[in-house]
Backbone as CSV, one residue per row, in Angstrom:
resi,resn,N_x,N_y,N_z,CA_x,CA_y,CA_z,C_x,C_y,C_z
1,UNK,81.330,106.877,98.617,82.593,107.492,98.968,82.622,108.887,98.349
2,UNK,83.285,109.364,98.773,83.044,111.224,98.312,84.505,111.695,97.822
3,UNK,84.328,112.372,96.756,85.060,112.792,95.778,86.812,112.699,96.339
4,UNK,86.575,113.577,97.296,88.210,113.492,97.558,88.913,112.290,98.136
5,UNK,88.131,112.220,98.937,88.461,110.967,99.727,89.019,109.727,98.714
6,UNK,88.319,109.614,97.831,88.603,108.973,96.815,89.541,109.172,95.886
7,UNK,89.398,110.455,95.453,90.614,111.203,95.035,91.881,110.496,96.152
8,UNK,91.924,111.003,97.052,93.326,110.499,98.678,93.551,108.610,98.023
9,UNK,92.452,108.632,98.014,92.803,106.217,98.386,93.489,106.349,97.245
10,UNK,92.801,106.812,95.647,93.399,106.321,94.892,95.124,106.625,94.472
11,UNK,95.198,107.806,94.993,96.450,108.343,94.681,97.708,107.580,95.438
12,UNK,96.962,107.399,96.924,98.113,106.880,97.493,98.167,105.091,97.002
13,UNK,96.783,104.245,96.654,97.451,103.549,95.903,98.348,103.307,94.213
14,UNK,98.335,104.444,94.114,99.509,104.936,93.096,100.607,105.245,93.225
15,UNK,100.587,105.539,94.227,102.089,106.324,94.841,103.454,105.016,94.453
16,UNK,103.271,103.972,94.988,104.185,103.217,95.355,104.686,102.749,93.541
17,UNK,103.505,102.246,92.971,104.020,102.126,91.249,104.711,102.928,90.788
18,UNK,104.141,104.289,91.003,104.571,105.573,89.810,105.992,105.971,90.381
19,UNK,106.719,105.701,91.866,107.592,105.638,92.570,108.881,104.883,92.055
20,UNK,108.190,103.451,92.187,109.074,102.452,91.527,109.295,102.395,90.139
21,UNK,108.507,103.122,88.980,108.820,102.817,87.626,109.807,104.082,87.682
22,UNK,109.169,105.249,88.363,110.168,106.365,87.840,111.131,106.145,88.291
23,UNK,112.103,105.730,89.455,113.072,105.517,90.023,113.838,104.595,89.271
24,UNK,113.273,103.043,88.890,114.298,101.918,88.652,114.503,102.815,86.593
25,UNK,113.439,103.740,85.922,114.181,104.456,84.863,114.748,105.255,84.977
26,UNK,115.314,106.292,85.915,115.942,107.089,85.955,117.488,106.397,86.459
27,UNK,117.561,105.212,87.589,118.719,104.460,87.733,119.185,103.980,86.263
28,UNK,118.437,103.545,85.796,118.821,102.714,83.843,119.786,104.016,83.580
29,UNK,119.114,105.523,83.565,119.891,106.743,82.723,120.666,106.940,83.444
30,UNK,121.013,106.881,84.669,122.017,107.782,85.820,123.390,107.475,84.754
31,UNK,123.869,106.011,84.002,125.252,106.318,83.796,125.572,106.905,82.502
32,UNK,124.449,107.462,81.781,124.264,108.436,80.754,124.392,109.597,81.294
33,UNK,124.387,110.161,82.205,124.554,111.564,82.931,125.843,111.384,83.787
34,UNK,126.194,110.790,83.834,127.800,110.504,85.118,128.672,110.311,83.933
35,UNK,128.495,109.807,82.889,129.703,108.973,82.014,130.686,109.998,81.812
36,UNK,131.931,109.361,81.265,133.005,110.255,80.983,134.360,109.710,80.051
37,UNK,134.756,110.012,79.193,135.487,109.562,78.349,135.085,110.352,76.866
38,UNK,134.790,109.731,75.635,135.058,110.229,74.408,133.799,110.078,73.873
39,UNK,133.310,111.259,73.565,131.755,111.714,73.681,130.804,111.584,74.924
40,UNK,131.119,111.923,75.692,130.181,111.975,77.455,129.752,113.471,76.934
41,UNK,130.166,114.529,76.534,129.278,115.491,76.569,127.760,115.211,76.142
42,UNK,127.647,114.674,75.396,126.326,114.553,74.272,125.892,113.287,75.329
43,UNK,126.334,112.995,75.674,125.941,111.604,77.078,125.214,112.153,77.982
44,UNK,126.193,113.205,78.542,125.724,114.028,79.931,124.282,114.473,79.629
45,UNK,124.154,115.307,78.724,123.505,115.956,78.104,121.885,115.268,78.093
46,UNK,121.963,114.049,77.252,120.698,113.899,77.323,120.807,112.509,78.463
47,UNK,121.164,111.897,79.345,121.361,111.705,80.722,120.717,112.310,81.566
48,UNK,121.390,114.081,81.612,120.690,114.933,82.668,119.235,115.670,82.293
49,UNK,118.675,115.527,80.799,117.742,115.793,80.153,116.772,114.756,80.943
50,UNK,117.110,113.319,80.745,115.952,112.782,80.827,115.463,112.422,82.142
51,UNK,116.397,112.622,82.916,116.593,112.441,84.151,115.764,113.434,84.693
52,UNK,116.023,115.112,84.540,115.395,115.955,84.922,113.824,115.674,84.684
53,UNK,113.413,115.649,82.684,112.189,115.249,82.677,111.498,114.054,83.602
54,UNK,111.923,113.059,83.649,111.359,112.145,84.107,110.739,112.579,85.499
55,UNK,111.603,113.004,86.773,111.822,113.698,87.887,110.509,114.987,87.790
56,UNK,110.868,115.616,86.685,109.192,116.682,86.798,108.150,115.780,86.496
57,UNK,108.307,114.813,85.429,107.003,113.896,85.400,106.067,113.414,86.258
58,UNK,107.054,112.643,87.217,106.947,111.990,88.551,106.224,112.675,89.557
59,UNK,106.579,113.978,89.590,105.940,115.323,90.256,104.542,115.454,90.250
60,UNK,104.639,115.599,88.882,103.212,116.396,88.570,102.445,114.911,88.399
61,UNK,102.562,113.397,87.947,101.813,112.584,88.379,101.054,112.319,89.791
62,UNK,102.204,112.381,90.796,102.110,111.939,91.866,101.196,113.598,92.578
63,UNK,101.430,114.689,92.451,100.725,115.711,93.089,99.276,116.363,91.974
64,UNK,99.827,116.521,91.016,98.816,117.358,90.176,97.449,116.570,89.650
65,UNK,98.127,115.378,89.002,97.150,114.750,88.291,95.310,114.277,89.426
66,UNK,95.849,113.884,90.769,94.583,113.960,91.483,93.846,115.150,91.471
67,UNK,94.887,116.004,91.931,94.326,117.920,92.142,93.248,118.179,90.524
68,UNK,94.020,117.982,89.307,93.285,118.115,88.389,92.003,116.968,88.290
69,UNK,92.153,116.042,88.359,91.274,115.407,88.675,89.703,115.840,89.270
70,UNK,90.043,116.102,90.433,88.994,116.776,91.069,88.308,117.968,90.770
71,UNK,89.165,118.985,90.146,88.784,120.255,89.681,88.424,119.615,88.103
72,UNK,88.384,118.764,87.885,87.373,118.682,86.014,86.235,117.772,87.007
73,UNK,86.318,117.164,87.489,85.202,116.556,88.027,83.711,117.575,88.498
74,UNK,84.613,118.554,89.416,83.322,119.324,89.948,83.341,120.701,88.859
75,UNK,84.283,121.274,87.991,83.827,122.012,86.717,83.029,121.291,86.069
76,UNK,83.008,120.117,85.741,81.988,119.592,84.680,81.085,118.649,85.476
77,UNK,80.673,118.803,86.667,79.520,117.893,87.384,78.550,118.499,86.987
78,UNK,78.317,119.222,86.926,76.837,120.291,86.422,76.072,119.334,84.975
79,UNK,77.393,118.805,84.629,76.123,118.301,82.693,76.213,116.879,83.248
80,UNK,76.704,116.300,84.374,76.331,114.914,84.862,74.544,114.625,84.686
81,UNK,73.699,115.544,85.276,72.569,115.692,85.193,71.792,115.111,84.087
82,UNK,72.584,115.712,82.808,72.059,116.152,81.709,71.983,115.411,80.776
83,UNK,73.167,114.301,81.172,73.557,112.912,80.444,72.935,111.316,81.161
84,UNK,72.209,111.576,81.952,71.243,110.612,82.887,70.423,109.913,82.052
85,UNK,70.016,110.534,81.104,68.757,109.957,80.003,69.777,108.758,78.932
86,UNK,71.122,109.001,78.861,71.831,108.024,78.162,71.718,107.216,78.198
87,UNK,71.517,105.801,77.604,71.535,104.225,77.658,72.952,104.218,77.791
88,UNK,74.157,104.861,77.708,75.631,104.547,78.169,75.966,104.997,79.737
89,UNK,74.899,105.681,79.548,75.312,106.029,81.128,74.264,105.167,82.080
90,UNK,73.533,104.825,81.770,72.662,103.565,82.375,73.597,102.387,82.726
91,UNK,73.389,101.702,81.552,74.901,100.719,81.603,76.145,100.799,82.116
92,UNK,76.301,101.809,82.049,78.066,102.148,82.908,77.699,102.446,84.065
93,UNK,76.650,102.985,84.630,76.417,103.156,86.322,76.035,101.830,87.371
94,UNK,74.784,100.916,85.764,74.639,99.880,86.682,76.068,98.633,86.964
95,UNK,76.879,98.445,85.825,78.132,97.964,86.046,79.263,98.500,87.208
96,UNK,78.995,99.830,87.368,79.783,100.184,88.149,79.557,100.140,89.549
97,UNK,78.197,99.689,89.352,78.004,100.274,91.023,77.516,98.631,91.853
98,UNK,77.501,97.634,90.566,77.646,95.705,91.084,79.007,95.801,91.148
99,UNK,80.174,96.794,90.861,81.697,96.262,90.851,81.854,96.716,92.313
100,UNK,81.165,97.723,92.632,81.490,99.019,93.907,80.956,98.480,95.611
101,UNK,79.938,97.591,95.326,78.978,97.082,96.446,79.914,95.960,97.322
């Protein structure tokens, strides 16, 4: 299978987890950011804090983290070569590739 492509399967089977955890925690905070009565400022506050963070988190999981992915993969494919003579990389290729077949 070839880099991106792989990069694509795996992400979109990520999508739906990283979807559902960020969503059902940001519902938990929503009534930390809505509240109102005697101290809701300091409520609102970190409510709409974590809410926001979480929301950029979610972002950059779901778009960046493959994108980076791929760009350290083919910046550092060049010393793949170089690490071939390893007994860890022996072992980890032949395991990986009876899991892959």
């Amino acid at each position: 299978m070839e880099l991106i492509e792989a990069t694509v399967h795996a992400a979109r089977q990520r999508l739906r987890p990283i979807l559902m955890t960020s969503l059902a925690f940001m519902l938990g905070v929503l009534p930390l950011a809505i509240s109102n009565g005697a101290g809701s400022g300091g409520q609102n506050a970190i409510g709409t804090g974590v809410i926001g963070g979480m929301l950029s988190a979610t972002v950059l999981a779901i778009f960046f983290v493959p994108v980076f992915f791929v760009a350290t993969v083919k910046l550092f494919g060049a010393k793949e070569a170089a690490q071939h003579d390893s007994p860890f990389h022996s072992a980890a290729t032949e395991k990986w590739s009876t899991q892959n077949e």
